[in-house]
C-alpha positions as CSV (number, residue, x, y, z in Angstrom):
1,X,30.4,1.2,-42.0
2,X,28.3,3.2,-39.2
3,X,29.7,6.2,-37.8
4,X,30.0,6.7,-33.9
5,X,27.7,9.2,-33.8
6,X,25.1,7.1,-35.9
7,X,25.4,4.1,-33.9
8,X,24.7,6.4,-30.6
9,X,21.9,7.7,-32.1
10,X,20.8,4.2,-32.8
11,X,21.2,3.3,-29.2
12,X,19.3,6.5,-27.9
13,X,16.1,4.4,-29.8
14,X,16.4,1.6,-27.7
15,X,16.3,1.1,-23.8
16,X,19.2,-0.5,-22.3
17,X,17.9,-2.8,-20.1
18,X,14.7,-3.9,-21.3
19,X,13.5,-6.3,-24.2
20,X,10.1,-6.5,-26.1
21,X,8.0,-9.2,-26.4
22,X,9.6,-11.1,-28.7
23,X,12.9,-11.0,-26.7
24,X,14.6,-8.1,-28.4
25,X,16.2,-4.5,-27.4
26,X,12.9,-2.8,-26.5
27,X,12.4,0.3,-29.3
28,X,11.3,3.7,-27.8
29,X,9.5,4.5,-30.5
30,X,7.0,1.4,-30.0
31,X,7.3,0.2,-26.4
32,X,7.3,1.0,-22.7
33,X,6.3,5.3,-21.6
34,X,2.6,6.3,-21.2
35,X,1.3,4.4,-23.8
36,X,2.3,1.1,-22.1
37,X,1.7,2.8,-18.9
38,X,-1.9,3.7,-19.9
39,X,-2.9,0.0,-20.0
40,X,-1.0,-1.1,-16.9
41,X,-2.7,2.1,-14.3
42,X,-6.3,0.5,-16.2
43,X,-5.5,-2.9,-14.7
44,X,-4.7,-1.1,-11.7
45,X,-8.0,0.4,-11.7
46,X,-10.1,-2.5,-11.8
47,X,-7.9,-4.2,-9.9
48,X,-8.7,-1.8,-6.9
49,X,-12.6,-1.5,-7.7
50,X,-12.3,-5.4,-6.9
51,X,-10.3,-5.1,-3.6
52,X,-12.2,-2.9,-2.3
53,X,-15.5,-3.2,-3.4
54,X,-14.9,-6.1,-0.8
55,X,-12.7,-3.8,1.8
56,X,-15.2,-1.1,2.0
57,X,-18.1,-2.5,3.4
58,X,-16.4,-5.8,4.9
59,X,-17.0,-4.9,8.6
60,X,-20.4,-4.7,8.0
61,X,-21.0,-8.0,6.4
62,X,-19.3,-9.3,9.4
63,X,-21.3,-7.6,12.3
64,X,-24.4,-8.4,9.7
65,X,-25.0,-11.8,8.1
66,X,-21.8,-13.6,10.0
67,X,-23.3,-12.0,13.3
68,X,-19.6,-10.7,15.1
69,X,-19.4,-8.0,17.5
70,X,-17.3,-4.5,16.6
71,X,-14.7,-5.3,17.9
72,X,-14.1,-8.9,16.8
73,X,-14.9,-7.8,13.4
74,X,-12.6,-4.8,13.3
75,X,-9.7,-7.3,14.5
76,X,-11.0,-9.6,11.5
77,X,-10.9,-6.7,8.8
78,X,-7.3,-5.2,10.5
79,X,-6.1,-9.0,10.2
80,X,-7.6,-9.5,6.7
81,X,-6.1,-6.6,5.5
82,X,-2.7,-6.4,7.4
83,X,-2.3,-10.0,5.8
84,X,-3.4,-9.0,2.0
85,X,-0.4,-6.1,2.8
86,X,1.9,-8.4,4.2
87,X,1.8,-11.0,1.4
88,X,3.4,-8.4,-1.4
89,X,6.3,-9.0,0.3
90,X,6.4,-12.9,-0.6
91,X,4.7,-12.1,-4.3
92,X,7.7,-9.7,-5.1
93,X,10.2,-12.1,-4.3
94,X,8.7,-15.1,-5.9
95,X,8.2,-12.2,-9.2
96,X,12.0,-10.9,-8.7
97,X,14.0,-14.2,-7.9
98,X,11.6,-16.8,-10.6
99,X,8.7,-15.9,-12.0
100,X,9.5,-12.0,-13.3
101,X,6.8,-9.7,-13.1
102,X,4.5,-10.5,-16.3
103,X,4.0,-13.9,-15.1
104,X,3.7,-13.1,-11.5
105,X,0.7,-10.8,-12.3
106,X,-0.7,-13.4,-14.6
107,X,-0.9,-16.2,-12.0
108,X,-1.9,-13.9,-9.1
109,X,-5.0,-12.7,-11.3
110,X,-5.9,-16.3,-11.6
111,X,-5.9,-16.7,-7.8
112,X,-7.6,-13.4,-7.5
113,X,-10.6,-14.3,-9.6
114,X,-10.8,-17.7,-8.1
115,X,-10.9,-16.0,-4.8
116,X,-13.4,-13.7,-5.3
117,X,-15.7,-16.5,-7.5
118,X,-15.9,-18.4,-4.0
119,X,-16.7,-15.1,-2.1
120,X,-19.4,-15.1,-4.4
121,X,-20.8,-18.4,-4.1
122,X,-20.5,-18.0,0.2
123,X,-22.8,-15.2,0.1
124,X,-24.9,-17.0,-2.4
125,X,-25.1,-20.0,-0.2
126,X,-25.8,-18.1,2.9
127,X,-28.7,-15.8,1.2
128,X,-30.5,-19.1,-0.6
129,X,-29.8,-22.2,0.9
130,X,-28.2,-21.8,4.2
131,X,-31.0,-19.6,5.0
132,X,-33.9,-21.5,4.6
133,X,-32.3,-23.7,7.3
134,X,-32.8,-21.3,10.0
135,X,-35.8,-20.2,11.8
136,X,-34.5,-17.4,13.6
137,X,-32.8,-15.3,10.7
138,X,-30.6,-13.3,13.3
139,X,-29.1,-16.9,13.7
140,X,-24.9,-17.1,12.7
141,X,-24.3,-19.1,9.3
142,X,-23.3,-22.6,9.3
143,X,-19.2,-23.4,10.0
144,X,-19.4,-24.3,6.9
145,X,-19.9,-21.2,5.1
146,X,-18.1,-19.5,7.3
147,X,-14.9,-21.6,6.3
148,X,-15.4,-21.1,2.6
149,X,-15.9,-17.4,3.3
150,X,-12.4,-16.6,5.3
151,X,-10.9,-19.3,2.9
152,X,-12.2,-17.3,-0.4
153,X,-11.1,-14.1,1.7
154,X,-7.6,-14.8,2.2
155,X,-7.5,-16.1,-1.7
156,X,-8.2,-12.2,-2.5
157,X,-5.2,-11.6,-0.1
158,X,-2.6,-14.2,-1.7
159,X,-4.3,-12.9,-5.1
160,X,-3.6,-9.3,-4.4
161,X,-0.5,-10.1,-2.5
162,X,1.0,-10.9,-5.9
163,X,-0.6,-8.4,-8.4
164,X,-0.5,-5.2,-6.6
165,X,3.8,-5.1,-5.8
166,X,4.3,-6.7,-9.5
167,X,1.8,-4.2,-11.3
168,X,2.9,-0.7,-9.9
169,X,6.8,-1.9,-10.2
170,X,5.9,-3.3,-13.8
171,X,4.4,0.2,-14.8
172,X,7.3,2.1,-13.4
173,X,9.5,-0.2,-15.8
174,X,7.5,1.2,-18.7
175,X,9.9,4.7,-17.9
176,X,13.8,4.5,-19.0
177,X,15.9,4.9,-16.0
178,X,18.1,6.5,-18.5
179,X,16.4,8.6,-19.7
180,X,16.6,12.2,-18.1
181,X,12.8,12.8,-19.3
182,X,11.2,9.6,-19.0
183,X,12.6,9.6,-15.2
184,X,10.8,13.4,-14.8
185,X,7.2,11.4,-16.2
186,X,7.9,8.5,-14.0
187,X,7.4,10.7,-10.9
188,X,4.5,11.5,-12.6
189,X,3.3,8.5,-13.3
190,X,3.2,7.7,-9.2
191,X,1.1,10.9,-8.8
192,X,-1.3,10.0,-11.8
193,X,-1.1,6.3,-11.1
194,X,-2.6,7.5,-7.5
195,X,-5.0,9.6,-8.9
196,X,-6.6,6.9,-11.2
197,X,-7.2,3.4,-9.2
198,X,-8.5,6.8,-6.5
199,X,-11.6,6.6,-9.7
200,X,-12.1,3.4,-9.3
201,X,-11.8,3.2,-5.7
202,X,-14.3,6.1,-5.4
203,X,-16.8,4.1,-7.9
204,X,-16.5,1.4,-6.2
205,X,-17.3,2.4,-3.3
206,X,-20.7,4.1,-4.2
207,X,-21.3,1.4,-6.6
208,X,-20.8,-1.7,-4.5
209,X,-21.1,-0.5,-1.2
210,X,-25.1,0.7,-2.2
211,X,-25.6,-2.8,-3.9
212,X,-24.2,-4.9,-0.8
213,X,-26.8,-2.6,1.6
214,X,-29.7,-2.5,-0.6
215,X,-30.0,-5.6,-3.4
216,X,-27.7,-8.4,-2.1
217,X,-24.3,-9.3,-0.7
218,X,-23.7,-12.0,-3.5
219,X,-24.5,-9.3,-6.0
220,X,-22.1,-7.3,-4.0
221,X,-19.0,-9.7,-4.1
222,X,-20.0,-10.5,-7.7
223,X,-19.7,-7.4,-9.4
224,X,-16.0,-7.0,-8.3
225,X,-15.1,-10.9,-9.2
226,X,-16.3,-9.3,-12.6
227,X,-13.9,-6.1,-12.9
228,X,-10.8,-8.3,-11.5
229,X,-11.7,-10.6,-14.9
230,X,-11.5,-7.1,-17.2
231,X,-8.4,-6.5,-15.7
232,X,-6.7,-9.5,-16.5
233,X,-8.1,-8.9,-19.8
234,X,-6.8,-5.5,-20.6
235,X,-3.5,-6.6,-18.9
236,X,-3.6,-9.3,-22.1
237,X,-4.3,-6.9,-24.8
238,X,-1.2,-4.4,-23.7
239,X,1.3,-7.6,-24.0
240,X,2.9,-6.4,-27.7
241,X,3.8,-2.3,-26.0
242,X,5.5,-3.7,-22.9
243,X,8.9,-3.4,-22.2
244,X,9.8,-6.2,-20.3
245,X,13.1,-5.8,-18.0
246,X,16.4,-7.9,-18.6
247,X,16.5,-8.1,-14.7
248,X,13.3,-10.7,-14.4
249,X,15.1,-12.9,-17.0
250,X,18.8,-12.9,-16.2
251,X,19.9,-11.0,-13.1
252,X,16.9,-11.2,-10.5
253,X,18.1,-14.4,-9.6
254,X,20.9,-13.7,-8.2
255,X,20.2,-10.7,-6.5
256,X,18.8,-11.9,-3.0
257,X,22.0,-14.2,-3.0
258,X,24.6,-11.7,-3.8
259,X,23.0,-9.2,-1.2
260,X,22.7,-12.0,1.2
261,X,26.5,-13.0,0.8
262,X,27.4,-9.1,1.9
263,X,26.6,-9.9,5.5
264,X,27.3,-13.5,5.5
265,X,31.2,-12.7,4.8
266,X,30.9,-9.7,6.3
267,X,30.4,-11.4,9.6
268,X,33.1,-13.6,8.5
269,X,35.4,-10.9,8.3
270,X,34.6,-8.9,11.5
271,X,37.7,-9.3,13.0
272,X,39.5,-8.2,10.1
273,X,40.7,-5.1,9.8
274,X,39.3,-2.9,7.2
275,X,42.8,-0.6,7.1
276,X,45.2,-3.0,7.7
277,X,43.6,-5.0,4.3
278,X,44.9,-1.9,2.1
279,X,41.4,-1.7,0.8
280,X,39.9,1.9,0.5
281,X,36.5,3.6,0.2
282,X,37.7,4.1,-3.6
283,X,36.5,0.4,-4.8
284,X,32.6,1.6,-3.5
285,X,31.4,1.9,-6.9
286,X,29.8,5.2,-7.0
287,X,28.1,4.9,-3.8
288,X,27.4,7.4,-0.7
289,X,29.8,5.4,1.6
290,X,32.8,7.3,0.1
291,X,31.1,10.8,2.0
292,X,29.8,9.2,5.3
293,X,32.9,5.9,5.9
294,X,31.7,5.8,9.2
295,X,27.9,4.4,8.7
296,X,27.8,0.5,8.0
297,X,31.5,0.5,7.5
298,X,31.4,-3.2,8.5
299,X,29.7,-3.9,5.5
300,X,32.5,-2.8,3.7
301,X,34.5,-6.0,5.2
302,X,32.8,-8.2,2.4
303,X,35.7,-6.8,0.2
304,X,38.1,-7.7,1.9
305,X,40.1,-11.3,0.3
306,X,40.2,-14.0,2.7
307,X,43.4,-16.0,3.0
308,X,41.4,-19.2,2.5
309,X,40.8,-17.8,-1.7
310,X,37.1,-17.3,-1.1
311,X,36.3,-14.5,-3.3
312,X,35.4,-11.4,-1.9
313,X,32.1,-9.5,-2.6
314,X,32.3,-6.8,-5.1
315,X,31.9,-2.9,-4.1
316,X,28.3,-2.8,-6.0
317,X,27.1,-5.8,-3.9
318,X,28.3,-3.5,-0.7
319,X,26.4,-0.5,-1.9
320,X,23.0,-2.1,-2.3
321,X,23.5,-4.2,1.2
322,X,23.9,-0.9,2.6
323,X,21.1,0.5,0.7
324,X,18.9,-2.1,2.2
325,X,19.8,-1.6,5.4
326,X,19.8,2.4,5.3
327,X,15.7,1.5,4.2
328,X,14.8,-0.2,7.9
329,X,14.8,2.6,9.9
330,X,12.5,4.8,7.6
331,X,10.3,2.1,7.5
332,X,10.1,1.1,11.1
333,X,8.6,5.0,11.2
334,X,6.6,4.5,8.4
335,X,4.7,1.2,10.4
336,X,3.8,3.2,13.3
337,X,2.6,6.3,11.2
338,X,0.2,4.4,9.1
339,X,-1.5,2.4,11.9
340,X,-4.6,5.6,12.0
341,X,-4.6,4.2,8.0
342,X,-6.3,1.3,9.5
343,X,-9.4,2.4,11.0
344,X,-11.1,4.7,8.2
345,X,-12.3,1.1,7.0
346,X,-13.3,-0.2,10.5
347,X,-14.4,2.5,13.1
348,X,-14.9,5.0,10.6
349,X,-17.5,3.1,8.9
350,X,-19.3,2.1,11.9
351,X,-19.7,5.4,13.2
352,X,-21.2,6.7,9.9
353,X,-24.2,3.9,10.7
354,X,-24.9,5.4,13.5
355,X,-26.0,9.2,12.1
356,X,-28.1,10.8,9.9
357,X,-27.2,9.4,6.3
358,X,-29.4,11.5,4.0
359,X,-28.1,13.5,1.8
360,X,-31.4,14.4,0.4
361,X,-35.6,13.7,1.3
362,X,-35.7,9.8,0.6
363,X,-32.7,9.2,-0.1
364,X,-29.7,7.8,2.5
365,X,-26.7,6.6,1.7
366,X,-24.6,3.7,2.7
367,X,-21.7,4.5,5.9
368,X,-19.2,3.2,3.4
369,X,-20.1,5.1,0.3
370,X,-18.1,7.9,2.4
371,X,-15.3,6.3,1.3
372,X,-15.5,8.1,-1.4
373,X,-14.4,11.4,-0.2
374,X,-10.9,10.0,-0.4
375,X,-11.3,9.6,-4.0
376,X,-12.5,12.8,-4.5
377,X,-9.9,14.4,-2.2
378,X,-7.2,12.5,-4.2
379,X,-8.3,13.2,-7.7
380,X,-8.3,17.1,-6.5
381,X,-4.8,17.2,-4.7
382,X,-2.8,14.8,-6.9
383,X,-3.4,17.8,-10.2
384,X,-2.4,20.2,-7.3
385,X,0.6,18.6,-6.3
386,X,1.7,18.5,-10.1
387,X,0.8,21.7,-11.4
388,X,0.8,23.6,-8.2
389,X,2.5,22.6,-5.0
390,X,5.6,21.2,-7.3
391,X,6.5,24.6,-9.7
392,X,6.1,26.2,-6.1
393,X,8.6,24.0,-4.6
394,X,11.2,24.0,-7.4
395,X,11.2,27.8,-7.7
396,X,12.0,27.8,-4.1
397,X,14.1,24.9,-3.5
398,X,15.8,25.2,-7.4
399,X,15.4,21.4,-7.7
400,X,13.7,19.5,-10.3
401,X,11.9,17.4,-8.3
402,X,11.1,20.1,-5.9
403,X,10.8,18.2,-2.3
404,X,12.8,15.2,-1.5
405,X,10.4,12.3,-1.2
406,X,11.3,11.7,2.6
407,X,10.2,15.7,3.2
408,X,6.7,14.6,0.9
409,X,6.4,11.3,3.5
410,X,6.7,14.1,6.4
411,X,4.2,16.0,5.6
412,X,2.1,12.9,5.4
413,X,2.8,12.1,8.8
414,X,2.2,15.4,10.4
415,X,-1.2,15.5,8.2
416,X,-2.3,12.1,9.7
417,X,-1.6,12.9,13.0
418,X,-3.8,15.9,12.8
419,X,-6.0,14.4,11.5
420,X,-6.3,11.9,14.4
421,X,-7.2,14.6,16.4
422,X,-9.9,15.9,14.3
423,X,-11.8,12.2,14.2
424,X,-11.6,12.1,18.1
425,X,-13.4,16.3,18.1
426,X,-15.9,14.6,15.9
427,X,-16.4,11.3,17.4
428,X,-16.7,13.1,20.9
429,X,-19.3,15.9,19.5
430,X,-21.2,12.7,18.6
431,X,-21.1,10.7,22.2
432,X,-22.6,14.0,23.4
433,X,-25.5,14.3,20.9
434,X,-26.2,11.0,21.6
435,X,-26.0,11.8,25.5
436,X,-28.6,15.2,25.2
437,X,-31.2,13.6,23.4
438,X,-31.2,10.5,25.5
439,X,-30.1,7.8,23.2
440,X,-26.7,6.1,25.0
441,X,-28.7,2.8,25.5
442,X,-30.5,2.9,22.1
443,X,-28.0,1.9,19.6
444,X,-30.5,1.1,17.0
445,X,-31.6,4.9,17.3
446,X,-30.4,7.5,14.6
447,X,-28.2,9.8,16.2
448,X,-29.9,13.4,15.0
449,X,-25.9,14.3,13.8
450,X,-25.4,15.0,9.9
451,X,-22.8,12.2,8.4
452,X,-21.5,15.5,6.6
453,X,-19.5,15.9,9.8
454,X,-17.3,13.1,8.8
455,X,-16.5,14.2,5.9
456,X,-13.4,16.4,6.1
457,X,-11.7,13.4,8.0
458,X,-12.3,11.5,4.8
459,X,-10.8,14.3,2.6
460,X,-7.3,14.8,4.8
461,X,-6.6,10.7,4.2
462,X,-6.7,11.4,0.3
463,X,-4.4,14.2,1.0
464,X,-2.4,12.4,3.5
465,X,-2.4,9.3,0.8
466,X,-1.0,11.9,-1.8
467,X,1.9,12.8,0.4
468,X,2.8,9.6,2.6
469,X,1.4,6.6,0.9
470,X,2.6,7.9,-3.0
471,X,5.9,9.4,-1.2
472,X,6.4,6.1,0.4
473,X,6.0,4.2,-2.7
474,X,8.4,6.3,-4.8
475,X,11.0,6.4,-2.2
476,X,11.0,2.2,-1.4
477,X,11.2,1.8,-5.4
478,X,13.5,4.1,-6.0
479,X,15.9,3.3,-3.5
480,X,16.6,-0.6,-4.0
481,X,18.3,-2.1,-5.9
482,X,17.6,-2.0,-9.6
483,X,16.9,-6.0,-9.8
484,X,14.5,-5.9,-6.5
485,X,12.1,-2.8,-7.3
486,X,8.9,-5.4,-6.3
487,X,10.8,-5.7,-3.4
488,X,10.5,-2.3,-2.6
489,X,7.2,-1.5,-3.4
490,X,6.2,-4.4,-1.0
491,X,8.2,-3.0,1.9
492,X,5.8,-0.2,1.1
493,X,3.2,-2.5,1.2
494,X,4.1,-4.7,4.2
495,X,4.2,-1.4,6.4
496,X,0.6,-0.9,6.2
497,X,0.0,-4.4,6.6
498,X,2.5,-4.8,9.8
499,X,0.2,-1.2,10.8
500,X,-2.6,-3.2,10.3
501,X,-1.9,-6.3,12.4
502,X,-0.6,-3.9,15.0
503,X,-4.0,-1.9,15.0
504,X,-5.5,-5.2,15.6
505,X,-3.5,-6.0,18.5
506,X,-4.0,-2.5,20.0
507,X,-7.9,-2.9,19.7
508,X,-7.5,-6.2,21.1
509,X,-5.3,-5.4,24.2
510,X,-7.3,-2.4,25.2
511,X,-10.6,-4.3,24.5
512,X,-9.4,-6.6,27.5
513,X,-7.8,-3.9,29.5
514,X,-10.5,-1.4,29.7
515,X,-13.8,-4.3,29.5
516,X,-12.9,-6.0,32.6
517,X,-14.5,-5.7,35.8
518,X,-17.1,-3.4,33.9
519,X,-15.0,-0.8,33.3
520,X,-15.9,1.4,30.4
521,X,-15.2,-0.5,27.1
522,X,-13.4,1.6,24.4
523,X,-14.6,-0.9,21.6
524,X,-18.7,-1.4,22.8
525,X,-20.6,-3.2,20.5
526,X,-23.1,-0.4,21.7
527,X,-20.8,2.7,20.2
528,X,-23.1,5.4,22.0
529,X,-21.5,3.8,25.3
530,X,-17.8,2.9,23.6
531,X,-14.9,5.6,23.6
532,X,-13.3,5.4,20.2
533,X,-12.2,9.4,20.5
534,X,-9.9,7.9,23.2
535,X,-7.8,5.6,20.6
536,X,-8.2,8.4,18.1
537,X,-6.3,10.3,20.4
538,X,-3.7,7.5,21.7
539,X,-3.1,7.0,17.6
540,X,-2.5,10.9,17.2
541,X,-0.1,10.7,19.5
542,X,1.7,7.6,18.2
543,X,2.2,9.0,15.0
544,X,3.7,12.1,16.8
545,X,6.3,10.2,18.0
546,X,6.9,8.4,15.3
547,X,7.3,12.0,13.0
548,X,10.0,12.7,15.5
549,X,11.8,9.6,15.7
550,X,11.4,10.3,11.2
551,X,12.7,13.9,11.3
552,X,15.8,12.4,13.1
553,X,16.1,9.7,11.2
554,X,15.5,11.6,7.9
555,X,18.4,14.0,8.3
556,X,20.8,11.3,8.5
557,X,19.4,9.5,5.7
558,X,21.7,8.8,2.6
559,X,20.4,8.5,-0.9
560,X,20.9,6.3,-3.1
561,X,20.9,8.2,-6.5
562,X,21.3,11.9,-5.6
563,X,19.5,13.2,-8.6
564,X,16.0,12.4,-6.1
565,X,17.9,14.8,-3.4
């Protein structure tokens, strides 16, 4: 017979809520932590080359071969890519309430690869035989290859819509939840996950972007339909390590229903009085309610039992309803703070055409290949963060994790704002080159202005995306509900995709507004005549509100687990 303390010790070996491959308690000692994680951030990697070796250099494809002016192309790409950030949302539900994760990233792969297969063959079919149908090669492609290019296009979106909520949240699930120490290296593993798909990012870019400008756009699209298939691939090869969550398999299904039923009796119950029931705060099950009774106290009137025998919903079921709902604010402030995210692969990129791209005698580089500069401004703060910034921050604030993740989103926002501000100096030091030496009305004239000047914008988004995107990340997964953790990294997701349609709308409103009766255009096609400092500055001081509305917000904010306080 096994003593107590043996058979804790033989529960300390195995991971409470997770199984293996074969369907049984998930071992420590051979599944799940970094060496599962290791496989899972390498399918993140070439996940990422693929995206956006296609995000990268898209506007230019469009005001190129498909012929578009900037600004209908920069609504395309903020449409394009607010939709491939909306659809996570959909992919984590389908992954928590069916499918479960594994299979969720398998299928979407599938889709992914199909996708960017036919983005392939529409720039192979507009370079050879669509091509030698036109006389004038300035001439727009046939509807037809414009159809299968959007088509193939939003296939990447519905692709990536699934993989990228399932894969980060499936990685996270490699770290025990129980496990003091394994929740310390899951914090990590958001910082390092950051840092590594930043590598492939950063090749990416200087890899595919050069290709797509100097050897061929089918080449171009190729090469990333060719890292999405070795992602898949290494995804395959880590099956026997994973640690597979009970959740997908037994509890997921229930959870949207159970969360759903909190305000559906709720409402039922409104007119019922919570004191007169004789229920207290006591039957929350561990939750913040019993310190602040007065925020969503109507939620608690799913507990109470209704004379008609329905049952009532349990006190766990009220805590993560209220933890839902305690999320919408934050990201509310999160949409509007992310809209400047939008335009370093729009406007950005078209400004860099316009300058001096050499970097050395005979050799110029591609306007997207500074895209890169985020990667290299990530891979240097991300070991700063960890090995600097956060022993400062503990030895000050005496807490393991050193900031709260809503103060690391904050200084995100305050860094994107400023930012802002900078692009607008540099944009506006550019307009007046371009005035002094003559060339507003010669668009297809180099402006004599270094492309070096746009690089420390470049660097304060990977900083900013160190702080507010991996803050924003941690905090939606973490504060969910156990069973709906895709679910929160979509919201993560969805609010630079809801940034991204609004962008689009905001180009497309003061496109009309300040084009008509030949007023001054914002958006020119001819950008030594457009004012895009102006909307760098409007979107500075957006996000300045929106910081303000967060630091307000932010104080009354509740955690769910108070360990991340």
């Amino acid at each position: 017979m096994k003593k107590p303390e043996d058979e804790a010790s033989l529960l300390e070996d195995y991971v409470s809520d997770s199984v293996d491959h074969r369907g049984s308690p998930a071992a420590k000692s051979s599944t799940g932590g970094w060496r599962s994680a290791w496989f899972i951030i390498g399918v993140e990697v070439a996940e990422r080359f693929a995206y956006f070796g296609i995000a990268c250099n898209l506007i230019n494809y469009l005001t190129g071969p498909l012929g578009q002016s900037t600004a209908a192309a920069a609504v395309n790409v903020n449409t394009w890519s607010g939709t491939a950030s909306m659809l996570p949302i959909l992919g984590a539900f389908v992954a928590d309430a069916y499918l479960g994760r594994y299979r969720t990233i398998l299928a979407a792969s599938l889709i992914y690869i199909l996708g960017l297969g036919l983005l392939t063959l529409s720039a192979s079919l507009f370079l050879t035989g669509e091509s030698e149908q036109r006389v004038n090669v300035s001439a727009k492609p046939s509807v037809s290859v414009n159809i299968l290019f959007f088509c193939s296009l939003y296939l990447v979106a519905i692709g990536q819509g699934g993989h990228k909520p399932c894969v980060q949240a499936f990685g996270a699930d490699q770290f025990d939840s129980g496990d003091p120490k394994e929740v310390i290296s899951r914090g990590s593993f958001f910082n390092w996950w950051f840092l590594s798909l930043s590598a492939g990012i950063s090749l990416s870019i200087i890899v595919v972007a050069y290709v797509q400008d100097n050897v061929s756009w089918a080449y171009g699209f190729g090469i990333p339909c060719l890292f999405m298939v070795m992602a898949l691939v290494m995804f395959l090869l880590g099956r026997k390590s994973y640690r597979y969550p009970k959740g997908n398999r037994e509890e997921s299904s229930n959870a949207f229903a159970r969360i759903g039923r909190v305000f559906f009796v709720a409402f039922k119950n409104r007119k019922l009085s919570l004191a007169g029931s004789g229920l207290g705060q006591g039957l929350l099950e561990d939750g913040p309610s019993e310190k602040h009774s007065g925020r969503l106290q109507f939620l608690a009137k799913a507990m109470i039992a209704r004379e008609d025998g329905a049952e009532p919903c349990s006190g766990r079921d009220v805590e993560d309803a209220k933890a839902l709902v305690r999320l919408i604010p934050i990201w509310i402030t999160s949409v509007v703070s992310t809209i400047p995210y939008a335009q370093f692969m729009t406007f950005f990129t078209k400004q860099g055409v316009t300058v001096d791209r050499r970097i050395l005698p005979g050799l110029e580089i591609p306007a997207a290949s500074l895209l890169s500069f985020i990667g290299v401004s990530i891979l240097i703060s991300v070991p700063f963060y960890e090995h600097v910034f956060l022993p400062l921050a503990r030895m000050i604030t005496k807490k393991p994790f050193g900031i709260t993740m809503l103060q690391r989103i904050g200084v995100g926002m305050v860094l994107s704002s400023f930012n802002m501000v900078l692009a607008a100096l540099v944009e506006t030091k550019r307009l007046n080159i371009a005035r002094e030496h003559g060339l507003v009305d010669k668009p297809d004239v180099t402006v004599p202005m270094s492309i070096w000047w746009f690089a420390p914008q470049y660097l304060l988004l990977g900083m900013i995306d160190v702080f507010s995107l991996v803050g924003t990340q941690e905090f939606f997964y973490d504060q969910v509900p156990t069973e709906l953790r895709s679910i929160g990294l979509s919201l993560s997701l969805s609010a630079l995709g809801l940034s991204s349609f609004l962008s689009g709308l905001l180009i497309t409103v003061i496109d009309w507004a300040t084009g008509r009766n030949g007023g001054e255009n914002w958006f020119n096609t001819n950008l030594n005549r457009a004012h895009v400092d102006y909307f760098y500055l409007l979107l500075a001081a957006f996000t300045a509100i929106a910081f303000i509305a967060f630091l307000f917000i932010s104080k009354l904010y509740v955690y769910s687990r108070v360990d991340q306080v």
